[in-house]
C-alpha positions as CSV (number, residue, x, y, z in Angstrom):
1,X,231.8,-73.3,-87.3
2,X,232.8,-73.2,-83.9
3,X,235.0,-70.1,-82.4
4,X,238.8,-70.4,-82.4
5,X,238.1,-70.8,-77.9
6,X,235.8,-73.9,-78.0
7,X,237.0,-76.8,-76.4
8,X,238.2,-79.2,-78.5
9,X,240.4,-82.6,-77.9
10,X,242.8,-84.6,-80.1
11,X,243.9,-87.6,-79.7
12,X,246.4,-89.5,-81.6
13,X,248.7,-92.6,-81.4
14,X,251.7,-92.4,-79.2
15,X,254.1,-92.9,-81.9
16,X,253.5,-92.1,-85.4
17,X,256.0,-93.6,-87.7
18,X,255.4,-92.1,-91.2
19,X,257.5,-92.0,-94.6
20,X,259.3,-94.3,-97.1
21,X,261.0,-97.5,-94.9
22,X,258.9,-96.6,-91.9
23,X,257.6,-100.4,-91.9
24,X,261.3,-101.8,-90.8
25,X,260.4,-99.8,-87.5
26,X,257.4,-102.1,-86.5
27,X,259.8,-105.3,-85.5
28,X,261.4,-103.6,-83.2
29,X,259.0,-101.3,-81.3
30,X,257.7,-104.9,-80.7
31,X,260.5,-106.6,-79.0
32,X,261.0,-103.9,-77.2
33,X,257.7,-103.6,-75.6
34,X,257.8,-107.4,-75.4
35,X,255.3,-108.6,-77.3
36,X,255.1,-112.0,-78.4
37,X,251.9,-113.2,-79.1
38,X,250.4,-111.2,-81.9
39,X,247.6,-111.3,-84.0
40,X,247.6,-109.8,-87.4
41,X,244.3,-108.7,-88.6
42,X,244.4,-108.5,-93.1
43,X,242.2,-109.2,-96.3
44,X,243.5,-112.0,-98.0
45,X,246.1,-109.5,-100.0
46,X,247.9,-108.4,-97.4
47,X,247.5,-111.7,-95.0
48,X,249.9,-112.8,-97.8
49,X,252.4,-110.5,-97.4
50,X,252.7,-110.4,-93.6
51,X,256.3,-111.1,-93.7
52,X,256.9,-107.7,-94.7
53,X,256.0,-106.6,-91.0
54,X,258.9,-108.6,-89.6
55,X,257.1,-109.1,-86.4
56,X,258.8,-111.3,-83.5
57,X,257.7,-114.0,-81.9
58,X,253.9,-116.3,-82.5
59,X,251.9,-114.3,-85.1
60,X,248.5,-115.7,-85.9
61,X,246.8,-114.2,-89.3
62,X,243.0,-113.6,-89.7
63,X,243.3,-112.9,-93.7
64,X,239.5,-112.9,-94.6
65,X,238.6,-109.1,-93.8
66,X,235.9,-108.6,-96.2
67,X,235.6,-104.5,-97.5
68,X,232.7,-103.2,-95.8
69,X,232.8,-105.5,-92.9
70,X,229.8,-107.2,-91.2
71,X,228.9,-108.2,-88.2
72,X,229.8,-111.9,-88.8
73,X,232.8,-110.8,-90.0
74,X,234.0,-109.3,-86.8
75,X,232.7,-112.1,-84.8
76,X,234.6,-114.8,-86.8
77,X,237.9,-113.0,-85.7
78,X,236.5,-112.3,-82.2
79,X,236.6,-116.2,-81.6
80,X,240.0,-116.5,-82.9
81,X,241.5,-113.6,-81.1
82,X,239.7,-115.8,-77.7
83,X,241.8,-118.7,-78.6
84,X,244.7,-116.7,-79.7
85,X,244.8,-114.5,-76.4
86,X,247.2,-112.0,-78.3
87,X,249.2,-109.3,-76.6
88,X,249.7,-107.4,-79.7
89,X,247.0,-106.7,-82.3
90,X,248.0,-105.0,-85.8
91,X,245.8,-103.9,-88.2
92,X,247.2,-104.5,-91.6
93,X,245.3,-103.5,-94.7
94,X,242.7,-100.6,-95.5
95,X,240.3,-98.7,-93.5
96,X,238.5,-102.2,-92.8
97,X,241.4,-103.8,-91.7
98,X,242.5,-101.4,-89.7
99,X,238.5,-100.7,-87.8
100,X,238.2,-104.4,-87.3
101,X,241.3,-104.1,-85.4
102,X,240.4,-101.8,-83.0
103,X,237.6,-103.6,-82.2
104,X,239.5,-107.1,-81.9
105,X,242.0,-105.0,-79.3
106,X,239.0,-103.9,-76.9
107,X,236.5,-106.6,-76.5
108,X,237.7,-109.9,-75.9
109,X,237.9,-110.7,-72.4
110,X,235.7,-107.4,-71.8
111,X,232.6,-108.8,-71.0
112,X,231.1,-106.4,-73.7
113,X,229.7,-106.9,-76.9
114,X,230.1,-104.9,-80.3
115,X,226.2,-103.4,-79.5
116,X,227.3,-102.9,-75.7
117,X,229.9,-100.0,-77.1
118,X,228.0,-98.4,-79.8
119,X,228.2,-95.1,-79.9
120,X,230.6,-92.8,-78.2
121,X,232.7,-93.8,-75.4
122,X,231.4,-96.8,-74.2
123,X,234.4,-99.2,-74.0
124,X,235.7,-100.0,-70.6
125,X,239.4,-100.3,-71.8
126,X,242.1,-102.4,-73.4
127,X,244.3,-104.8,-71.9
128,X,246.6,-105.2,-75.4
129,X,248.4,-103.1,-77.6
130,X,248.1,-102.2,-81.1
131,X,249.0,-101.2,-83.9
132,X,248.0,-100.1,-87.2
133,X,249.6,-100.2,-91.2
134,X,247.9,-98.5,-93.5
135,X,248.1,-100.1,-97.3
136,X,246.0,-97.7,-98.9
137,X,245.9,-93.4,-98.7
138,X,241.7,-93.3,-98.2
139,X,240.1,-93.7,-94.6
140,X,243.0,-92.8,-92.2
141,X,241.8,-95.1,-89.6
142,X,245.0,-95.3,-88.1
143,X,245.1,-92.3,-86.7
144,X,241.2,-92.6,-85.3
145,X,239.2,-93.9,-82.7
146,X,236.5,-94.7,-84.5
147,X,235.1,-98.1,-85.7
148,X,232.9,-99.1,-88.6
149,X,230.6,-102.4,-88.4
150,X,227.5,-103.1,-90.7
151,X,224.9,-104.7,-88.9
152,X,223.5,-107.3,-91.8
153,X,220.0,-107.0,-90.1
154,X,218.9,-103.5,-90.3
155,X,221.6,-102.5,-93.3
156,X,223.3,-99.6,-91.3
157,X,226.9,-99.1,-89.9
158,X,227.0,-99.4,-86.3
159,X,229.3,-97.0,-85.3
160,X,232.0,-97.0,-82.0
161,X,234.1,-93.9,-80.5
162,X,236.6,-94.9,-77.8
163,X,239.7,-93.3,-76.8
164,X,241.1,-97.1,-76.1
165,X,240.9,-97.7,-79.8
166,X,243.7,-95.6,-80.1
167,X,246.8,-97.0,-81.4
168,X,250.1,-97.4,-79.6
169,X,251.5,-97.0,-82.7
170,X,250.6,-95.9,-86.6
171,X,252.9,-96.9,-89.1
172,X,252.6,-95.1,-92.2
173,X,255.0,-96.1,-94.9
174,X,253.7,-95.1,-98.6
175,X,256.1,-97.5,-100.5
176,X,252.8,-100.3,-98.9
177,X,250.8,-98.4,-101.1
178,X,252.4,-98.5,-104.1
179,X,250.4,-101.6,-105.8
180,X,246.9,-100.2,-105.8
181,X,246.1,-100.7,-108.7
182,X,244.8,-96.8,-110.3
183,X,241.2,-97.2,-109.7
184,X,241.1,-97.9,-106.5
185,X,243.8,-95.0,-106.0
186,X,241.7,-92.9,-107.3
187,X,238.2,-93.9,-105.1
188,X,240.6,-93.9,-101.5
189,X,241.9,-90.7,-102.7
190,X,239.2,-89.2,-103.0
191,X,237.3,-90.3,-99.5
192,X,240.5,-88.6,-97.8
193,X,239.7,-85.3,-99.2
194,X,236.0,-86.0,-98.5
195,X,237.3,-86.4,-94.8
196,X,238.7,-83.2,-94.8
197,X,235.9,-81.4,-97.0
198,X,233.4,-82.5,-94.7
199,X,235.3,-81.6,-92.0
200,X,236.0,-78.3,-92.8
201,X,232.8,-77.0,-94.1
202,X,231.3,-79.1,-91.1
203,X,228.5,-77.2,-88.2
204,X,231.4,-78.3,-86.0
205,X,234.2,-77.2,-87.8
206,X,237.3,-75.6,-85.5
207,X,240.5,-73.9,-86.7
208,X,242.6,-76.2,-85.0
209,X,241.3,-79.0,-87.2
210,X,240.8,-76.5,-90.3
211,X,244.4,-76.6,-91.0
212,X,244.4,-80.3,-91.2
213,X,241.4,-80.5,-93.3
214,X,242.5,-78.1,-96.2
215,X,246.3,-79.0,-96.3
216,X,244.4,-82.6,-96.5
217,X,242.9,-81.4,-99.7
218,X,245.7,-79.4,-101.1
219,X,247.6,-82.9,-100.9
220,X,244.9,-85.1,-102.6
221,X,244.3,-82.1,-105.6
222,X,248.5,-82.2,-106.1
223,X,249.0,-85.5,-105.7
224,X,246.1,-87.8,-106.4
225,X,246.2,-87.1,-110.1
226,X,249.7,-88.0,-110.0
227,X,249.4,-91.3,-108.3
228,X,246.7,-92.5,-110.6
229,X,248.5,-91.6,-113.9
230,X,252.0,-93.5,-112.4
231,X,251.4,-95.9,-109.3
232,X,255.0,-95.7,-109.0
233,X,255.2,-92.0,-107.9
234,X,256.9,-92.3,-104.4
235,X,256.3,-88.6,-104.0
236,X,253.0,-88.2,-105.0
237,X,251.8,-91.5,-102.8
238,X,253.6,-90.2,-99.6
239,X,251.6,-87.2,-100.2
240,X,248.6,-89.6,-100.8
241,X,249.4,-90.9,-97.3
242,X,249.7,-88.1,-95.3
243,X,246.1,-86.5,-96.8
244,X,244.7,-89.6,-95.7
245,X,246.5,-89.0,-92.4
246,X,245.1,-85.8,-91.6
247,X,241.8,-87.1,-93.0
248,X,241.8,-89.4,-89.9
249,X,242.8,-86.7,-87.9
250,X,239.7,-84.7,-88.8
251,X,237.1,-87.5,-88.0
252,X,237.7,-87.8,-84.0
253,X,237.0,-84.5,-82.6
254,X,234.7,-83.1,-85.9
255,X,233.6,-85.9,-88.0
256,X,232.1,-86.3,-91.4
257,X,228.3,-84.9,-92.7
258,X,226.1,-85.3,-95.5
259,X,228.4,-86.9,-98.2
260,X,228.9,-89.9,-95.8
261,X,225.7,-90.0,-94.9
262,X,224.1,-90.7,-98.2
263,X,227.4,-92.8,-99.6
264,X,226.8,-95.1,-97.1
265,X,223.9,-97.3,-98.3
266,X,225.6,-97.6,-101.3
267,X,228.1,-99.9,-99.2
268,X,225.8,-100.9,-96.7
269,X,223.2,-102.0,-99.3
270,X,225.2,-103.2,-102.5
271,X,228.7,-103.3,-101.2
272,X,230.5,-100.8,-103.6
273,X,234.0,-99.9,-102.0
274,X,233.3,-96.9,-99.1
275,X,235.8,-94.5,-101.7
276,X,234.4,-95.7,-104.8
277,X,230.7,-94.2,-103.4
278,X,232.3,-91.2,-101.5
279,X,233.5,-90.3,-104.3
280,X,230.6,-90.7,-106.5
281,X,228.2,-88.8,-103.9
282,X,230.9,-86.1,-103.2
283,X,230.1,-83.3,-106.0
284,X,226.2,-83.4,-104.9
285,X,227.2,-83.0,-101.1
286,X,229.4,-80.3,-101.5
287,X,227.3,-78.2,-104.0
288,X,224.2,-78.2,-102.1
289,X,225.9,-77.0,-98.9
290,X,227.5,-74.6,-101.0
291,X,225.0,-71.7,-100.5
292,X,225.5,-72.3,-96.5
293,X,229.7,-72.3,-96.4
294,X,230.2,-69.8,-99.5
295,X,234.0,-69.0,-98.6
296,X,235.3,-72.7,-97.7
297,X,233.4,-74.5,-100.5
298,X,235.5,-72.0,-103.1
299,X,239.2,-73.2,-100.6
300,X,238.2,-76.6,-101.0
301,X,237.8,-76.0,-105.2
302,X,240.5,-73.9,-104.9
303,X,243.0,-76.5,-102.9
304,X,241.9,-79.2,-105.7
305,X,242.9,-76.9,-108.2
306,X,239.9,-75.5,-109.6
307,X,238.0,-72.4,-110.1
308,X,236.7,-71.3,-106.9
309,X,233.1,-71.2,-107.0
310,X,230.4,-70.9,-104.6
311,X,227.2,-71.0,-107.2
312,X,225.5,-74.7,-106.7
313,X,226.3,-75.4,-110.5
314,X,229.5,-74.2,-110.8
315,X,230.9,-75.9,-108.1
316,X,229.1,-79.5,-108.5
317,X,230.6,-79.3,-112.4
318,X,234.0,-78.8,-110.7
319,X,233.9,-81.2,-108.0
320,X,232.5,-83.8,-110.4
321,X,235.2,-82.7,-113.3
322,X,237.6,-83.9,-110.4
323,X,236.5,-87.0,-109.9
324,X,235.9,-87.8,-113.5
325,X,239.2,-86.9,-114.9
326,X,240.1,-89.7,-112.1
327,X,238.3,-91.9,-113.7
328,X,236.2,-92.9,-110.8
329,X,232.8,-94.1,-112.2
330,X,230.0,-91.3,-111.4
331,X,226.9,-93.3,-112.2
332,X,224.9,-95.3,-110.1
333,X,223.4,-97.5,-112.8
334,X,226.8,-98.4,-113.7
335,X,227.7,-100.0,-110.3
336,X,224.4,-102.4,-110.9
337,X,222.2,-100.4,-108.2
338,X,218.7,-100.6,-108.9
339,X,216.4,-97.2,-109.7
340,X,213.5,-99.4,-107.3
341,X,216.2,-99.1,-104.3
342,X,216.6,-95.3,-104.4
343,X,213.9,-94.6,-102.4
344,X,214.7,-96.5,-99.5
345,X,218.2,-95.7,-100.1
346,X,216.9,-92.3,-99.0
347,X,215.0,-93.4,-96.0
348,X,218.2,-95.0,-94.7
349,X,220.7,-92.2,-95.6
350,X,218.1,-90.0,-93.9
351,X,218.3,-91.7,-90.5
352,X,222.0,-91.6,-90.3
353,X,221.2,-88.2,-87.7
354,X,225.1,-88.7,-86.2
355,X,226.3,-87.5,-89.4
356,X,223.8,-85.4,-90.8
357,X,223.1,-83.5,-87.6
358,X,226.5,-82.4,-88.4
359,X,226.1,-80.8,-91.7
360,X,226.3,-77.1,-92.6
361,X,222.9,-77.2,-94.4
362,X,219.5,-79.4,-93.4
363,X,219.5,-82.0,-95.8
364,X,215.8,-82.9,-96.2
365,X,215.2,-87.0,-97.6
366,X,213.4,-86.0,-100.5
367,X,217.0,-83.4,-101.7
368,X,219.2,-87.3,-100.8
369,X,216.6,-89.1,-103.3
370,X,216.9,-86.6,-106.0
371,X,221.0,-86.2,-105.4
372,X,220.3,-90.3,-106.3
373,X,218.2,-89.8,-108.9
374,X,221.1,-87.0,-110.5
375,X,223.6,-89.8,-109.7
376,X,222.0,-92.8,-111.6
C-alpha cells in the first residue's frame, strides 16, 4: 500500500448527476451545451428504450452492443459514428455500452486506431462530448477512463487509459436499473465490490481511494442481498449504484489485480458475462492474497457482513457463502467451460502482467490453474 503522501490523481466527470429522476436532467444539459447531432451507443434492450433519455435534436442509435465486445464490434459503430459525425456521444447500457462509447468519442476523425491507443495515455484528444447512463450497478464505467476491447485474434482485452475518455457528464439514476432481472443483479453486484476489494487490498492501494473502496463494499454487502430478493427495492438499488460508482472510481488511479486477471478468459474465451465470472473467481482471489493483506481481507468480510477472517479457508468459505446465497452459479462446469481449456486458460490469465503486477501476492500460473481446477 502506498503512504498516505504519494502522488495520486483523480479524475472524474464534470457533472455527476446521481439518484432517483436524475435521467430527466440529460435533455437539458444537452440543449444547453448545444448539441444536436447525437449518437446513442446501446444493446438492443436499451436501444429500445432510448426515448427515455429525451435527447434533442437528430439522434442516431447503434443498438447491437454485444456483452464482452470485440473488435468488430467496435469497428461496426466506428463507421457509423464516420457517417453520423455526432457532436454528442452517450453511452447507454452496461459497462459495455458505456467503454464502447468512450472509444466512439475519441477516434473518429483522429487519425488513430483502437491498437494506436492501447495502453495508457495514448489518445490525442476528443473533439465531442459525452456522456454516460448506467443501466446496471456492476462496472462503473461512467465514472472511468478506461476502455475494454477483446481482440478476437489473440483472445485478450486490449485495454485503453485516457483522460479524454472522461465524461462531460455521468448520469446515474437507479430507477434504470430496476429491471435486471435477479441474476444478473446479483453477478454486477458483485464485480463492483470486486472493484473495490481489489482495489483496496491492491500493491497500489492509497487512503484516498481506500475510503471509496470499502464504503463500496459496505454498500454491495447491505444492499445487494436486498436488490436480488426484491428488484423493486429503490433504496437498496440506489445503494447498488453508488457501489458501482465508487467501484469506477477505484479503477483509474489504482486498478484491479488477480481476480480480474484470471476472470477474464472466462469472457474472453467462452463469453460468460464479466460479473457472472468475477464473481465466480472472487472467493479464490481474495483468499490466497489473504496471508499478504491480513487486516483488509477481514474489513472486506467484515463490510459484507461476515466473520472477519484472515486464515485462507475461512475466508474463501465466507466470500464464496456470499456469492452463493446470491445465487450466482460458482462452477465452471456449469457455465459449459471445458476441463481441456483450463490450462491455457492459465497461460492467458498469467500474461495479463497490467493487472497481476498489481496484486498484493505473486500469483504463480500453476496457483490460477489449480484456483480453476477448485472452480470447475
Amino acid at each position: 500500500m502506498n503512504p498516505i503522501n504519494s502522488p495520486i490523481e483523480l479524475l472524474r466527470p464534470a457533472r455527476i448527476e446521481f439518484g432517483s429522476g436524475t435521467l430527466a436532467q440529460l435533455g437539458p444539459w444537452a440543449r444547453e451545451k448545444g448539441l444536436h447531432r447525437i449518437l446513442v451507443v446501446a444493446d438492443a434492450f436499451n436501444a429500445a428504450r432510448v426515448d427515455l433519455l429525451g435527447l434533442p435534436g437528430e439522434v442516431t442509435v447503434f443498438g447491437e452492443v454485444k456483452p464482452e465486445p470485440d473488435l468488430p464490434n467496435l469497428e461496426k459503430v466506428l463507421a457509423l459514428a464516420e457517417r453520423v459525425q455526432p457532436d454528442l456521444v452517450v453511452g447507454f447500457g452496461g459497462g459495455s455500452a458505456m467503454d464502447l462509447a468512450k472509444l466512439v468519442a475519441v477516434l473518429p476523425g483522429s487519425g488513430q486506431t483502437l491498437h494506436d491507443v492501447v495502453g495508457p495515455e495514448k489518445v490525442k484528444g476528443r473533439r465531442v462530448a459525452l456522456a454516460q447512463v448506467p443501466t446496471t450497478a456492476g462496472t462503473g464505467s461512467e465514472g472511468g477512463t478506461r476502455s475494454l476491447v477483446t481482440d478476437p485474434a489473440t483472445q485478450n482485452k486490449l485495454a485503453v487509459q485516457s483522460r479524454h475518455m472522461l465524461a462531460d457528464i455521468a448520469v446515474v439514476d437507479p430507477d434504470l436499473t430496476m429491471t435486471v432481472p435477479p441474476a444478473v443483479t446479483a453477478a454486477t453486484g458483485v464485480d463492483a465490490m470486486a472493484h473495490c476489494a481489489e482495489a483496496f487490498t491492491s500493491r497500489k492501494a492509497h487512503p484516498i481511494i481506500d475510503l471509496y473502496a470499502l464504503e463500496g463494499i459496505r454498500l454491495v454487502g447491505r444492499y445487494l442481498p436486498r436488490a436480488v430478493a426484491d428488484g423493486s427495492d429503490k433504496e437498496a438499488r440506489a445503494g447498488l449504484a453508488l457501489a458501482s460508482m465508487y467501484g469506477g472510481f477505484c479503477l483509474g488511479p489504482v486498478n484491479t489485480t488477480a481476480g480480474h486477471a484470471v476472470a477474464y478468459p472466462l469472457g474472453t474465451r467462452h463469453h460468460i458475462a464479466h460479473g457472472l465470472a468475477c464473481a465466480l473467481i472472487f472467493p479464490h482471489t481474495l483468499a490466497f492474497n489473504a496471508p499478504a493483506v491480513a487486516e483488509k481481507t477481514a474489513l472486506v468480510l467484515e463490510a459484507l457482513g461476515a466473520r472477519p477472517a484472515t486464515e485462507e479457508a475461512a475466508v474463501f468459505d465466507a466470500a464464496y457463502g456470499f456469492c452463493e446465497r446470491l445465487g450466482v452459479e460458482m462452477r465452471l462446469s456449469a457455465l459449459n467451460v471445458p476441463e481441456d481449456d483450463l490450462a491455457i486458460m492459465a497461460d492467458e490469465a498469467h500474461a495479463i502482467r497490467r493487472l497481476l503486477d498489481n496484486n498484493p501476492r505473486e500469483l504463480g500460473r500453476d496457483r490460477i490453474l489449480a484456483m480453476y481446477r477448485a472452480a470447475y
